[in-house]
C-alpha positions in Angstrom: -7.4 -71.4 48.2 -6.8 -67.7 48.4 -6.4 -66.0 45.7 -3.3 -63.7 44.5 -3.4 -59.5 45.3 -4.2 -57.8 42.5 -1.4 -55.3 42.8 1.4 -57.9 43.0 3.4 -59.1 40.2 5.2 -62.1 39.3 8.4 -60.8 41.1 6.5 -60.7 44.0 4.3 -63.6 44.1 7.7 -65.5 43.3 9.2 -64.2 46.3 6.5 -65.6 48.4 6.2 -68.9 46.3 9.8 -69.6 47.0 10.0 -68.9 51.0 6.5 -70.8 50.9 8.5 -74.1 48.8 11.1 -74.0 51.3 8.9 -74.1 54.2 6.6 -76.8 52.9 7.8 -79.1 50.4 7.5 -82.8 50.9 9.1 -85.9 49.6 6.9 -88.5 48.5 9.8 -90.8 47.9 10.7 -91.1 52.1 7.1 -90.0 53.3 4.9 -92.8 51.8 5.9 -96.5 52.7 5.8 -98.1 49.3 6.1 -101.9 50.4 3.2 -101.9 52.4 0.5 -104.0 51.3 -2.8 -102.3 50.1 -5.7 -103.2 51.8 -8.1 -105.2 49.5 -11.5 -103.0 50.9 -10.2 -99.7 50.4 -10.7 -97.5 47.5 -8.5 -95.9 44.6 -10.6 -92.8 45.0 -13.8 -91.9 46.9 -16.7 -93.5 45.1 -18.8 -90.3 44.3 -16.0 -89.1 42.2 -15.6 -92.3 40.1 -17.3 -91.8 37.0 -19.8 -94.5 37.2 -21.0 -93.4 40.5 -24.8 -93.3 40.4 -25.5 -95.0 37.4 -27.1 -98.7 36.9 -24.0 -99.7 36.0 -22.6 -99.1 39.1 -25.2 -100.3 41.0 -24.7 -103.5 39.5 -21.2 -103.8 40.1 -20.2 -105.7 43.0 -17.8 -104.1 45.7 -14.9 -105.8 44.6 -15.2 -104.7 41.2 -16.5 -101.0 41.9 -13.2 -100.8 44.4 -10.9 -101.9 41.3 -12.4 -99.5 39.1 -11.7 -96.8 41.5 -8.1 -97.8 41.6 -7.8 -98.0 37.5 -9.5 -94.4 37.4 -7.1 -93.1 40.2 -4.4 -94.4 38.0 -5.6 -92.8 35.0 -5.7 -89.8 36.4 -2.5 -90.2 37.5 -0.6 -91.3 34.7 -2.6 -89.0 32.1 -1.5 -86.1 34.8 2.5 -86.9 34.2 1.7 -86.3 30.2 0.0 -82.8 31.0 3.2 -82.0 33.5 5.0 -83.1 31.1 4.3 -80.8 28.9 4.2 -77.9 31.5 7.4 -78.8 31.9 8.7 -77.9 28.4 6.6 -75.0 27.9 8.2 -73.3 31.6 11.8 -74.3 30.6 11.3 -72.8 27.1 9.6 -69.8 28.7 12.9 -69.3 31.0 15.3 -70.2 28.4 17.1 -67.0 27.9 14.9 -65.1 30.6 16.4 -63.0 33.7 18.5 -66.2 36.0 19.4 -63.9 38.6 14.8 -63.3 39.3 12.8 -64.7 41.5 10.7 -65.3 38.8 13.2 -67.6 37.0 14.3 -69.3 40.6 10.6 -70.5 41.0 10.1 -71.6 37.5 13.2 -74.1 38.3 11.1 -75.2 41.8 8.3 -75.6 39.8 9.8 -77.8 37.3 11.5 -79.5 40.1 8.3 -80.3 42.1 6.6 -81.7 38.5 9.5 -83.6 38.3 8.4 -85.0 41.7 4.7 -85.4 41.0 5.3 -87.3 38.2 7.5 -89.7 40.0 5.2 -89.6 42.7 2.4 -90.8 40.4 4.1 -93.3 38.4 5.0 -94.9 41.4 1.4 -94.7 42.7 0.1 -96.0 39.9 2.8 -99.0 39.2 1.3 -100.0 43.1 -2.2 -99.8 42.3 -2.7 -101.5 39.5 0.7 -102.2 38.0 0.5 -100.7 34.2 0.1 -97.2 32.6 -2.6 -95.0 30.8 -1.8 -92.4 28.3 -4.1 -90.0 25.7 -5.0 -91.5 22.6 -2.1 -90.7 19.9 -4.6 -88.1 18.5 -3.7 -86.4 21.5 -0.7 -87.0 22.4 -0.1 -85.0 18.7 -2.5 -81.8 19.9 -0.5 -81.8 23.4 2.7 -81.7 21.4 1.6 -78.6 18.6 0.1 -77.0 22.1 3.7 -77.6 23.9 5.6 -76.3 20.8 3.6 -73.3 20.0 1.7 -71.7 23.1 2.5 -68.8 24.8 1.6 -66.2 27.1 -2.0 -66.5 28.6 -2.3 -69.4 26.0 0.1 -71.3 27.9 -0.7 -70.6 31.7 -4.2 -70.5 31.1 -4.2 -74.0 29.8 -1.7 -74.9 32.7 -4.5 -73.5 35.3 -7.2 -75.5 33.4 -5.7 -78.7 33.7 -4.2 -78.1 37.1 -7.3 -76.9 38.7 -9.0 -79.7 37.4 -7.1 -82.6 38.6 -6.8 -80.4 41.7 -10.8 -80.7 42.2 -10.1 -84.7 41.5 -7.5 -85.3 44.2 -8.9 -82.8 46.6 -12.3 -84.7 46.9 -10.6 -88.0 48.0 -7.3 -86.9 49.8 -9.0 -86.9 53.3 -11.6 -89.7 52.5 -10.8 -93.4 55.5 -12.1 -95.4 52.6 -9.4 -94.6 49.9 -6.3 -96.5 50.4 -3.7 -94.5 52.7 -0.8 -93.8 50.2 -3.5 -92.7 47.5 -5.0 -89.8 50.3 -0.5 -88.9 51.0 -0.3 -88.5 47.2 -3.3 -86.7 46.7 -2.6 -84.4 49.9 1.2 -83.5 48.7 0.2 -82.9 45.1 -3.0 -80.6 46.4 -0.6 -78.8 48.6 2.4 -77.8 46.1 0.0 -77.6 43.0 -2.0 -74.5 44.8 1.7 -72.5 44.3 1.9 -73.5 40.3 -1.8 -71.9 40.3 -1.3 -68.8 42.3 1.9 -68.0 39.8 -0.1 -69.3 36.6 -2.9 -66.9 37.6 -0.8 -64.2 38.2 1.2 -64.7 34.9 -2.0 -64.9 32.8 -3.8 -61.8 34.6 0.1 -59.9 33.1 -0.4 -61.4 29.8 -4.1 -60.4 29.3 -3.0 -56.9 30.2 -4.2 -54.4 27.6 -5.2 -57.6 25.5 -7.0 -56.7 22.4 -10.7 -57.8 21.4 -9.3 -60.4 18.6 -6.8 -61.6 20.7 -8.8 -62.0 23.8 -11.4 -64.4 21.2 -8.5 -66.5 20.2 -6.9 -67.2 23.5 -9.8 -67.9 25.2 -10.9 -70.5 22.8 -7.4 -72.4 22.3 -7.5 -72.3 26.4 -11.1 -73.9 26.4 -10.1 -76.5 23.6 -7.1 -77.7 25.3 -9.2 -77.9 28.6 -12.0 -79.9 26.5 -9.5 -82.8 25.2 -7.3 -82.7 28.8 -10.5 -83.4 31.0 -11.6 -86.1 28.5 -8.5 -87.6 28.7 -8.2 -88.3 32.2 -10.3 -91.3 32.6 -9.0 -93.2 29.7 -12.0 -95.9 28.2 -9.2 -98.5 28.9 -10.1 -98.5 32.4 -13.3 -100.3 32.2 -12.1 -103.1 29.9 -9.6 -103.6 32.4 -12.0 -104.3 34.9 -14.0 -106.7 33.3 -17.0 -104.2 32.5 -18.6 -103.8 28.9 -16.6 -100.8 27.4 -19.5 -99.4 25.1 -22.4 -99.6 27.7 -19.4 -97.6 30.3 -18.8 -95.1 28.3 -22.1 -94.5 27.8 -22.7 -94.6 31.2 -19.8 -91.9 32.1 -21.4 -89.7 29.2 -25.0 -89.5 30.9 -23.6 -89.6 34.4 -25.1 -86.5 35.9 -24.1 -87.0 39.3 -20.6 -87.1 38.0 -21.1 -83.8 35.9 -22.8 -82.1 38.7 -19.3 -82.5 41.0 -17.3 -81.3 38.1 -19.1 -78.4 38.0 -19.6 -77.9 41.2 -16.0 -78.3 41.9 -14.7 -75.5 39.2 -16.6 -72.6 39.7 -14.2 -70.1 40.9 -11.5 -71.7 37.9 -14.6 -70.1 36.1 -14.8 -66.9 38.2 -11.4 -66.3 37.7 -11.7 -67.0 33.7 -14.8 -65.1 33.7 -12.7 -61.9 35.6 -9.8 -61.7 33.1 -12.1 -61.9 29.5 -11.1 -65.8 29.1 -14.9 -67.0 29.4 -16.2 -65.8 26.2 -19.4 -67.6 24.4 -17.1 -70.1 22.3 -15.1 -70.9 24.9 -17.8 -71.1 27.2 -19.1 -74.0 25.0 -16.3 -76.2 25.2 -16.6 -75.6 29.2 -20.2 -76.8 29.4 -19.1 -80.0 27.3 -16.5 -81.3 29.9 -18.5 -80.6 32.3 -16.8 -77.4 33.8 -19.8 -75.1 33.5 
């Protein structure tokens, strides 16, 4: 994914995210043939990125079950991705409320809402087909994401937009070009990869503006909300609820996922240049840096 010039701004990147939207947006709704029946070997996701993936657990597990749990955690993902859009959603709309209309800035921050919009369609349709019911953050959560909606701003906001979008990016981008995950799963996967790499180019670039000229205190505050709110959205994408759903012991699971080194080791893996590019505009300080290394991020 390349990264943003340095000397452009927002004006400028949105002028190339627009053209880019027009020339490649996709429609999940006409591409992806819903009725079609799923395939009872194929996967929900590639199996080194389920969470139980290397453990005794899983090899324990017989293929029928280890393909179901891949199709649960695809759906988690999915579902617990239309919350975090969700809330994208509000904090872009509020951030253009009474901002410049006639911009290219404010014209992409309406595609961009548009294309969430789309994704989470997109994924509650995917995830009604795979496995036919919905998982959402605990209501703990659900409260945080709502204080965080209301009351971030600035490199608060975008930089907690990146986190979360760069990580379900890693998620999707391991398995959208995988023959053993079901077909429709690799189209969603590929479309959401593809359009979400223009929400990050624009969040980057709004975050690198806001940490302009950023004090020391400030800096230490931001970069610790934004590590926090990456903390509870990673550990909210694979809700518990998954394994009771799929007939395994939910304690030993979770225990499972929590030691699950393999696992950690493609997290981390996956994000290092979302840490680079925290690192290169002052977000990666020693706090935050902690919260990182406990999702698994760093």
């Amino acid at each position: 994914m390349g990264e943003t010039r340095l000397d452009q701004g927002p004006q400028e990147v949105s002028d190339r995210l627009i053209a880019s939207a027009a020339r490649l947006s996709r429609n999940a709704m006409t591409e992806i043939d819903w009725d079609q029946p799923m395939d009872p070997d194929l996967y929900g996701c590639s199996p080194e990125w389920c969470t139980l993936y290397g453990t005794e657990l899983w090899d324990e597990m017989p293929l029928e079950q280890r393909i179901e749990l891949t199709r649960h955690e695809s759906a988690s993902v999915a579902t617990n991705g239309i919350w975090f859009e969700m809330i994208l959603q509000e904090m872009v709309i509020r951030d253009q409320y009474l901002g410049k209309y006639h911009t290219p800035e404010f014209q992409w921050s309406l595609i961009e809402i548009a294309d969430e919009a789309r994704h989470s369609l997109m994924f509650a349709k995917g995830s009604d087909k795979l496995v036919g019911t919905s998982y959402r953050p605990s209501k703990f959560v659900g409260l945080l994401g709502k204080g965080f909606m209301m009351f971030a701003r600035g490199e608060v906001a975008y930089g907690g937009i990146l986190v979360a979008e760069e990580v379900l990016d890693v998620l999707q981008r391991g398995c959208m070009s995988d023959p053993r995950v079901l077909p429709f799963v690799r189209t969603i996967n590929e479309i959401h990869v593809l359009e979400e790499s223009r929400h990050m180019k624009f969040a980057r670039e709004e975050v690198r503006e806001s940490m302009k000229n950023v004090g020391w205190i400030r800096r230490q505050i931001s970069a610790l909300i934004i590590a926090i709110a990456g903390f509870v959205i990673v550990s909210s994408l694979h809700s518990p609820d998954v394994y009771a759903n799929t007939g395994l012991d939910r304690k030993r699971a979770l225990s499972a996922k929590k030691n699950n080194k393999h696992f950690h080791s493609m997290m981390r893996g996956s994000c290092v240049h979302l840490i680079e590019f925290l690192s290169s505009v002052g977000l990666l300080t020693r706090p935050a840096a902690f919260f990182y290394r406990r999702a698994n991020l760093y």
